[in-house]
C-alpha positions as CSV (number, residue, x, y, z in Angstrom):
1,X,84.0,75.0,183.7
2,X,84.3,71.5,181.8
3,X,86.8,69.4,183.0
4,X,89.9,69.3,180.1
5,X,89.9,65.7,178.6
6,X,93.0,64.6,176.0
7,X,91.1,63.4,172.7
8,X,91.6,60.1,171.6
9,X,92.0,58.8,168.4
10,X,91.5,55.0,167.8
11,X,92.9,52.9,164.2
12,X,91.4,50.1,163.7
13,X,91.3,47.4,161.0
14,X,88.9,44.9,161.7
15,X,86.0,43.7,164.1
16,X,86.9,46.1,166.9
17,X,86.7,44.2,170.3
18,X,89.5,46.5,171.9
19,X,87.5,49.9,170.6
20,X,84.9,48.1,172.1
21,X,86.7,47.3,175.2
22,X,87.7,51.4,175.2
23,X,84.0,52.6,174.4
24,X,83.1,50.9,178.0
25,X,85.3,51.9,179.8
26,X,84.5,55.6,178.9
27,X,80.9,55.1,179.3
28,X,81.7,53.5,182.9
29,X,84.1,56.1,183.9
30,X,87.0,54.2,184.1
31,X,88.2,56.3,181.0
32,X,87.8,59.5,182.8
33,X,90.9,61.7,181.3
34,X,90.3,61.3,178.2
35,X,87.6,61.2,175.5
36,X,87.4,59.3,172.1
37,X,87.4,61.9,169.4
38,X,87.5,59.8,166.4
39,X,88.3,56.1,165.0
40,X,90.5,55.8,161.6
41,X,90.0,52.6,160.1
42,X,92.3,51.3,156.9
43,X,90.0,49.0,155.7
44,X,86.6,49.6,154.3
45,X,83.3,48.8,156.5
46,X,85.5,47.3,159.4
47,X,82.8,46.5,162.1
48,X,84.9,48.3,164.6
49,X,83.4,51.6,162.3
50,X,80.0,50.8,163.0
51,X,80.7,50.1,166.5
52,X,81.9,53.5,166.7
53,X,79.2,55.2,164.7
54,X,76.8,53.6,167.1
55,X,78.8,55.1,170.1
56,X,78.4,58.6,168.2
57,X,82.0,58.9,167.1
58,X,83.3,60.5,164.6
59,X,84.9,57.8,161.8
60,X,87.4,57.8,158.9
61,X,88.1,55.1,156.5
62,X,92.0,56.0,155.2
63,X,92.9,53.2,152.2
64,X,96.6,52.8,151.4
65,X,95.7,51.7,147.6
66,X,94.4,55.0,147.3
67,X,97.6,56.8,147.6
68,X,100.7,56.7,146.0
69,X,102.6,56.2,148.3
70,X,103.1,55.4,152.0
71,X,104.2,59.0,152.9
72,X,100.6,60.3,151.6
73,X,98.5,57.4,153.2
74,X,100.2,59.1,156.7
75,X,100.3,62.2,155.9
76,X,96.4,61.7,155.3
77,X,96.2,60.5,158.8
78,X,98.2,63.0,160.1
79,X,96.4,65.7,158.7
80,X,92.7,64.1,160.2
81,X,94.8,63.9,163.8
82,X,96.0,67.3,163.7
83,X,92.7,68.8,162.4
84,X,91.1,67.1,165.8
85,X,93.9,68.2,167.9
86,X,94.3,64.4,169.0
87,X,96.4,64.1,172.2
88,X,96.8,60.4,172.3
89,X,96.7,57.7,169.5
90,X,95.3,54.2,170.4
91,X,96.1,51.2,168.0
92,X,93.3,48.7,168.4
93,X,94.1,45.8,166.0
94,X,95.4,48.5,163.7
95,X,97.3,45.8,161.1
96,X,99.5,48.6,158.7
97,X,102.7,49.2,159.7
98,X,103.2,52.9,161.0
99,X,106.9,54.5,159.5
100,X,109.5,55.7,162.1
101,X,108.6,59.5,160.6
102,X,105.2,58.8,161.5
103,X,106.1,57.3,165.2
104,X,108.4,60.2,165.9
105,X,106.1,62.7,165.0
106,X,103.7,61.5,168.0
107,X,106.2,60.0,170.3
108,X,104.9,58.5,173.8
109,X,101.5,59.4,172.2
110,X,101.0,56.1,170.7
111,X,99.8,53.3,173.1
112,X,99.1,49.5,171.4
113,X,97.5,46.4,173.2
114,X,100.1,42.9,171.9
115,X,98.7,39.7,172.9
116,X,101.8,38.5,174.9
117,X,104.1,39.2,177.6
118,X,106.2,41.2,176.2
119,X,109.6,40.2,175.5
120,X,108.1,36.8,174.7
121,X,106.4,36.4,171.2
122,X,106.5,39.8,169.5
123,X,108.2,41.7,167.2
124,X,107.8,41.3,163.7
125,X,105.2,38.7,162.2
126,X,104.2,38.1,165.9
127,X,100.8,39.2,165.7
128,X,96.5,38.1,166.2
129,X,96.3,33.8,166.7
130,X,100.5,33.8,165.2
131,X,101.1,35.0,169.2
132,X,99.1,32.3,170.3
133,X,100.3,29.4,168.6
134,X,103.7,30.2,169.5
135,X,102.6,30.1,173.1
136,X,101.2,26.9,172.9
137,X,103.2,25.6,171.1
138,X,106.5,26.8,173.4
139,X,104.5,25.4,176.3
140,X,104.2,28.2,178.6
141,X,102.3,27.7,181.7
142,X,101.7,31.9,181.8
143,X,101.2,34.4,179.0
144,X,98.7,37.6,179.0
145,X,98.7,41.2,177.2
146,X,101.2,44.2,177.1
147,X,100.3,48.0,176.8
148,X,103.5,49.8,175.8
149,X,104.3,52.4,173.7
150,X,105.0,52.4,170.1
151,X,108.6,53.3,168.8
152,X,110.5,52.1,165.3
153,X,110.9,48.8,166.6
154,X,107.9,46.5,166.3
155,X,106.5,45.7,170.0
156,X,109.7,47.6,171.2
157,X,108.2,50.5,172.7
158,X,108.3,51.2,177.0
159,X,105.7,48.8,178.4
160,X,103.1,50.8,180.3
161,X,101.0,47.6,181.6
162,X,101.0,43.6,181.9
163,X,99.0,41.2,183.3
164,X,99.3,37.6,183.1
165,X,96.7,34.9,182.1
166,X,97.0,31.5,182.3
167,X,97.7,29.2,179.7
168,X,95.1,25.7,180.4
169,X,95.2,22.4,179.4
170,X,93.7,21.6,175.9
171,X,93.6,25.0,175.1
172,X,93.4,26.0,171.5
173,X,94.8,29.1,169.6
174,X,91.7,30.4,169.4
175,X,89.8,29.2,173.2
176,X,93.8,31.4,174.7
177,X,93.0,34.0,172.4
178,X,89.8,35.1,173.9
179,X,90.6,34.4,177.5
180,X,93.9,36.9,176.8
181,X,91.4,39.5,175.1
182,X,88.7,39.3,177.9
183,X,91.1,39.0,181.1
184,X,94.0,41.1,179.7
185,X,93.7,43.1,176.7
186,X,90.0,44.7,177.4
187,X,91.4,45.7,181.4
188,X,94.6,46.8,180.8
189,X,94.5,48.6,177.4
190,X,91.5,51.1,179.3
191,X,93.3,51.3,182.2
192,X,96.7,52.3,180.3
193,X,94.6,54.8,178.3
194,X,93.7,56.7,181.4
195,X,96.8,56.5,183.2
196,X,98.4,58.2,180.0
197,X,95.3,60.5,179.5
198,X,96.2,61.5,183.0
199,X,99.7,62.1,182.5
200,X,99.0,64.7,179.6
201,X,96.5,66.6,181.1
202,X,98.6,67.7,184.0
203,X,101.9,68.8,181.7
């Protein structure tokens, strides 16, 4: 008997580093609860679609401008979910906003990865190298990466997982955001991913 997995659906927008991030894990086991069904992107040839085509999965490209409206580009999204039987949605650098009807329908099935410690810088218009200049420019000695669930409020969701990263001298926006994404962001979004994976399998 194969061992039940919950499928995983990743959106994506651009370049795809977390998807990346989640690919490995999966392949190194660390992802063991799960399995990546599928990767929704909502912007033509993102790289994070041929990352996923070369990892054998399954990809949609979902454009807002061709809908008239923001109910149908979800309810296209929902319908591609529902036909997979997803279990767990992962936004990786997913840059649309996501209505509350949408949230609700999957709620504490949506994990995202934000580039802080959440309560500091996030929410609305924190997002990408905006989180990091803030840092820096705040001073913080610490920052790092938050898992937590998505709800109606932007980066309000239950955190699931932190981890801290330290914040060097002569550091640029762009030198923090990397050490965030490879010491934070790529560990903790997998990890979080499983732990949820985990918790669905054994309702």
């Amino acid at each position: 008997m194969t061992e039940k997995k919950a499928k995983i659906a990743v959106l994506v927008s651009g370049g795809g580093t977390n998807l990346q991030a989640l690919i490995d894990a999966q392949n190194n086991e660390i992802i063991n609860s799960g399995e990546i069904k599928l990767v929704i992107s909502n912007k033509d040839g993102a790289y994070a679609l041929t990352r996923a085509e070369n990892a054998g999965i399954k990809t949609y490209t979902v454009l807002k401008k061709n809908f008239n409206s923001q109910t149908e580009f979800e309810n296209e999204i929902v319908r591609i979910l529902d036909e997979n039987e997803i279990d767990l949605i992962v936004l990786a650098g997913f840059m649309a906003i996501l209505s509350e009807k949408f949230i609700s329908h999957y709620e504490k099935r949506i994990l995202n990865v934000h580039p802080s410690l959440i309560p500091s810088f996030c929410g609305e218009g924190f997002y990408g190298l905006r989180v990091h200049e803030a840092a820096l420019k705040k001073g913080v000695k610490v920052t790092g990466a938050t898992v937590h669930f998505v709800n109606e409020i932007p980066d309000g969701g239950e955190i699931i997982m932190q981890k801290a990263v330290e914040v060097k001298d002569g550091d640029t926006p762009e030198i923090l955001q990397k050490r965030v994404m490879e010491n934070a962001e790529w560990i903790i979004l997998p990890q979080s991913t499983e732990k949820i994976c985990k918790q669905i399998i054994s309702e």
